[in-house]
N, C-alpha and C positions, 0 to 999 in steps of 0.2 A: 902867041899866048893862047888863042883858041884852041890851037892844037893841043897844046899841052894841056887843059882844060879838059876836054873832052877826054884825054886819054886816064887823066885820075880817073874820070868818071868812070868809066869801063875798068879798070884797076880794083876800083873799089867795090865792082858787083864783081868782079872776078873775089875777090878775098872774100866777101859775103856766104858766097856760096857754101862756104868751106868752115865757115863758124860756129861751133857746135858745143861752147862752153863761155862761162859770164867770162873768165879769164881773155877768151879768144876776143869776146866782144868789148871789151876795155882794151883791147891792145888795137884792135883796130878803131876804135873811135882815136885814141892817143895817134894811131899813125896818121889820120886823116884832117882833126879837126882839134888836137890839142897846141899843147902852145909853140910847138914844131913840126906842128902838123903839117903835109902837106898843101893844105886847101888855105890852110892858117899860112903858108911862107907864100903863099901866091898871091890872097889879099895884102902880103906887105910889099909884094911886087908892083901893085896897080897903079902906083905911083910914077912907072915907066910908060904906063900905058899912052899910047898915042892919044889928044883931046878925041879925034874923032871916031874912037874905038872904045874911050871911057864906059857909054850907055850900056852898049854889048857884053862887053867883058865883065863889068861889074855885076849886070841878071847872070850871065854863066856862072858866077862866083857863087855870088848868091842861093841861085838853086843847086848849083852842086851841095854846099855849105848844108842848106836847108834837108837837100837827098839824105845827107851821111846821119845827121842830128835825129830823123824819123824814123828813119832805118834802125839804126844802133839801137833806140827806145823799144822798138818793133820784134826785132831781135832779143833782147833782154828780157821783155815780158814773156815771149815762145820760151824759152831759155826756164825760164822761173817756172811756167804752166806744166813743163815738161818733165822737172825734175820734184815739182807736188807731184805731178799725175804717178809717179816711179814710187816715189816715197807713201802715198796712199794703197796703192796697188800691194806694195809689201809688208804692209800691216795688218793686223786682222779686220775685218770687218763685222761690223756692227751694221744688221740692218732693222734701220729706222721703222718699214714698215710693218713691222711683227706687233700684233696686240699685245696691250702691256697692260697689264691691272691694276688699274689705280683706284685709290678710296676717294670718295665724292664727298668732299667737304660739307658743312650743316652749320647752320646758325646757330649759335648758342640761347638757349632757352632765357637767360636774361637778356637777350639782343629782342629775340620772339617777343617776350613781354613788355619790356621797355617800350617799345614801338606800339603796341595796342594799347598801352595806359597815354601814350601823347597823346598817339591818335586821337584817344575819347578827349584828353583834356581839350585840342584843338578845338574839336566840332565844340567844345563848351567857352570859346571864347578866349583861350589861353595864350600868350606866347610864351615860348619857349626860348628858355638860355641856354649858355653852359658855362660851368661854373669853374674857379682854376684849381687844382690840386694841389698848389702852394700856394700858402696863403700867407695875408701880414697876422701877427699877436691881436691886432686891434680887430680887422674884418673876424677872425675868426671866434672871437671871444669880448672885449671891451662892446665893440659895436650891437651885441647882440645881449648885452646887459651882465656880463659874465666878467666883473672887475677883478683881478690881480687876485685879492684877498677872496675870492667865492671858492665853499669849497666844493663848486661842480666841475672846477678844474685839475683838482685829482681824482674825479671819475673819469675822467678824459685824459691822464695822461696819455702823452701820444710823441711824435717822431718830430727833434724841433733839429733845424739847421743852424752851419756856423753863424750866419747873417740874422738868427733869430726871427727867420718865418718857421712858420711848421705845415705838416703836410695837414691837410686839414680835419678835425676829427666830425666834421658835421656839414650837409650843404645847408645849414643855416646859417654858414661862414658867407655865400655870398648874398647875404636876405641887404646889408647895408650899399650892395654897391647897384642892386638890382631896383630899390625902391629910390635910389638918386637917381637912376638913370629914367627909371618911368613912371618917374610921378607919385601922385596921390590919389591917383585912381587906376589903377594896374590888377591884372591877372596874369602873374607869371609861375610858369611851373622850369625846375629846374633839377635834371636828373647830375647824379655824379657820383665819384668814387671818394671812398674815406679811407681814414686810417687811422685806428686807434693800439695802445699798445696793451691788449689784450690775451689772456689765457687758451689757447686752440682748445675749444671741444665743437662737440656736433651742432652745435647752437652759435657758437662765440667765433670771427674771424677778426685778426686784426689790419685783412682790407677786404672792406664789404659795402653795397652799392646802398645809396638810399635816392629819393624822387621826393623834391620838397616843392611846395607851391604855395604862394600866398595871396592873399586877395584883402586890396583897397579900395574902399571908400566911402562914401559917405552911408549911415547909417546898416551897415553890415552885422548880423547876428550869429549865433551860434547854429540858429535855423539854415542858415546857408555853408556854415560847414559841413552839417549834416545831410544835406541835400546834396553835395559834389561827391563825398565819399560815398552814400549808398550808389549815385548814376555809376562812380567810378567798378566800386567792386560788380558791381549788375555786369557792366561792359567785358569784367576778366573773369568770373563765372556764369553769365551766360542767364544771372536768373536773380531774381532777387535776393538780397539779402539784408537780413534784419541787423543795425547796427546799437551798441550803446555806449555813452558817455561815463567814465569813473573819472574821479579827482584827481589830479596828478599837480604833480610840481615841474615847470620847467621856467628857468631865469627870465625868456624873451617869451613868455606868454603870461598871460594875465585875464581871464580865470585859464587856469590850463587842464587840459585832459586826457586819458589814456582812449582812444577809439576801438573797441572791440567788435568784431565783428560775428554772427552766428557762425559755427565752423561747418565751411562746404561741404565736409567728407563726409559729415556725421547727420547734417541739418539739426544740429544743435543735441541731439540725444545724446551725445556724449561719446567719444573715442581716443584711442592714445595719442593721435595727432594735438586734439584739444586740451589733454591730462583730462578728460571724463569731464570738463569740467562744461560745455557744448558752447562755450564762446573763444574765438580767438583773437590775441590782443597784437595788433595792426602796427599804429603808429601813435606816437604823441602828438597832440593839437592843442589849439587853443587859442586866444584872440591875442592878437598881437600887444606887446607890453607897449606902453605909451612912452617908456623909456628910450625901445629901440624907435618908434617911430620918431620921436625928435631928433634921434641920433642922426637919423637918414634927413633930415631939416624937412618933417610930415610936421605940421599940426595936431596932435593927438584930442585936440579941442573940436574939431570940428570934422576929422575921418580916424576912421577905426578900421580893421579888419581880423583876417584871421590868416595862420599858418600853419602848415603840417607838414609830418618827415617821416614821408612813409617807409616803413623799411622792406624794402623792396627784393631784397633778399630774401625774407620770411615768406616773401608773397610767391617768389618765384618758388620754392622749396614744398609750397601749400599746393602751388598749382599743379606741377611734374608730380609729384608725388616723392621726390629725395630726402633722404633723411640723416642728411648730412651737411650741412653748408659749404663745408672745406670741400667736399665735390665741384663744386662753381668754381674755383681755382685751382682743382687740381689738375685740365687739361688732361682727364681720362675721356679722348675721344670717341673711344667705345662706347660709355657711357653716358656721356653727353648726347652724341649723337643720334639716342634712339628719341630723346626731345625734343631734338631741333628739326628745323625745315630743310630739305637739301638745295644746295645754292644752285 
C-alpha cells in the first residue's frame, strides 16, 4: 500500500509538469482527487489496512490528498495570471502616468457665504439647526400663524405632495419645532432651501436659499434685532453699515418689518444695484407673534422675542456682484467658479 502511495505521488508531479491549460488542470484534479480519483479509491481501500500500518498509511494519504488539493489551486491561479497577462499585453495600452488636465473644483459662493454668516452668528451665541425640506401643512403654515383661510397662502403658492406635506415655501416652517425643542430662552439660527411656485426672472427663483434666526426671551426688544443685523452685515462687508426699519406685514410677527440696509456698492449715493434709491431691502423681521409663541407651548406673557429671514440669495448676488439669481442654480462652473474658493 506504501508502494503504491508513493508511486501516485510521483505520477502526479509527472502529469503536473505537463499542465498548461484550466481544462488540463480539472482533469487532473478529477483524476487524482475526484470521486474516482485515484487518491479518492485508496482512501476507500484503508479499510484493508493492516491495524499496525493504519497511523502511516493514513498521514501518506493525507498528505498526498492534501499535495494534489494545493497544487491544482496553485496551478489554476498560474493558469488565470497568465492568460490576463496575454490578454492585457494584446490590448492597447493606456498609460496611467501621462499628465491629464483636470479642472480644480471651488466652492460655490453660497457655500463661502453661508459659512461666514454662521460663523459670526456662533461667536454671537447662536446654535445652529437644520431645517427639513418637507414639511407637514401645519409646521409650514398653521404653526406659524398662517390658517387655511389667510390670504398669504396664495403668495406662497408652492409644490404640495400626494400625502399632503409640501416642500417648504419658508424656513419659518421650522421656527414651531425649533422653539419646542429649546425652550423659551433659545438663540437659534437656521439656514435652508425653499420652494416656491414662482415666475423665473433675474430677481425671482422658484428654489432659493434663505438664513432665518430667532431669539428668546425674557424682555427682548426691537434694539436687539437691530444690534445682530448691523454686527451681521459689518462681518459680510467688512465695514459698517447703516440699517433701517419700515412697516411691513408678515402673519408670525407682530409689530413686523422690512430691514434695509445702506447699499455697499454705492455707500448709499445711489446706484443700479439699489434702483438709485441708496438703500437695499434685506430681510423681513419683527417680533415674534405671541400666537406662534403659544403655539410652540412659550408663554407669550412673560418671553417675547424676535425673528428674521434673511434672504440670502439677495445677499449672496450683492456680495459677488451677479446679476442674475438663476446663475446660483444654473451650475455654470465657469462662472461660478471665478467666486468661489478652490477646494
Amino acid at each position: 500500500m506504501k508502494e503504491k502511495i508513493l508511486q501516485l505521488i510521483k505520477d502526479f508531479e509527472q502529469r503536473k509538469a505537463t499542465v498548461s491549460t484550466k481544462e488540463e488542470v480539472e482533469a487532473l484534479r478529477l483524476d487524482f482527487i475526484g470521486k474516482k480519483g485515484l487518491i479518492t479509491l485508496l482512501m476507500q481501500d484503508f479499510r484493508n489496512v493492516p491495524a499496525e500500518e493504519k497511523r502511516e498509511i493514513g498521514m501518506l494519504i493525507n498528505e498526498a490528498k492534501q499535495n494534489v488539493e494545493s497544487s491544482v489551486a496553485e496551478l489554476k491561479e498560474k493558469i488565470e495570471e497568465e492568460e490576463l497577462n496575454k490578454k492585457l499585453e494584446s490590448e492597447p495600452r493606456i498609460d496611467c502616468t501621462l499628465p491629464v488636465k483636470t479642472g480644480t473644483g471651488a466652492l460655490s459662493p453660497r457655500t463661502i457665504l453661508q459659512k461666514q454668516i454662521v460663523d459670526m452668528f456662533v461667536s454671537m451665541g447662536f446654535t445652529i439647526e437644520d431645517g427639513n425640506e418637507i414639511e407637514t401643512e401645519y409646521n409650514n403654515f398653521d404653526a406659524v400663524n398662517v390658517p387655511a383661510s389667510h390670504p398669504a397662502r396664495d403668495m406662497q403658492d408652492t409644490f404640495w405632495l400626494d400625502n399632503g406635506e409640501v416642500l417648504k415655501t419658508q424656513t419659518s416652517a421650522a421656527q414651531n419645532r425649533i422653539l419646542r425643542t429649546h425652550g423659551p430662552k433659545c438663540r437659534v439660527l437656521f439656514p435652508g432651501r425653499c420652494f416656491r411656485n414662482e415666475s423665473l426672472d433675474a430677481t425671482h427663483e422658484n428654489t432659493f436659499f434663505q438664513i432665518e434666526g430667532v431669539v428668546v426671551d425674557e424682555n427682548v426688544s426691537v434694539a436687539n434685532l437691530i444690534y445682530f443685523m448691523k454686527e451681521m452685515l459689518k462681518g459680510v462687508f467688512k465695514k459698517d453699515v447703516n440699517v433701517r426699519l419700515r412697516p411691513g406685514f408678515f402673519p408670525f410677527t407682530e409689530p413686523s418689518f422690512e430691514l434695509d440696509a445702506t447699499c455697499p456698492l454705492c455707500a448709499g449715493k445711489g446706484c443700479g444695484a439699489c434702483s438709485h434709491t441708496g438703500w437695499m431691502e434685506l430681510c423681513p423681521c419683527g417680533m415674534i407673534h405671541p400666537n406662534v409663541l403659544r403655539e410652540a407651548g412659550i408663554d407669550p406673557d412673560k418671553y417675547n422675542g424676535f425673528a428674521f429671514g434673511l434672504g440670502f440669495d439677495r445677499l449672496v448676488m450683492i456680495k459677488t456682484g451677479l446679476d442674475d439669481i438663476r446663475h446660483l442654480n444654473g451650475g455654470n462652473v465657469k462662472l461660478l467658479k471665478q467666486y468661489g474658493t478652490k477646494i
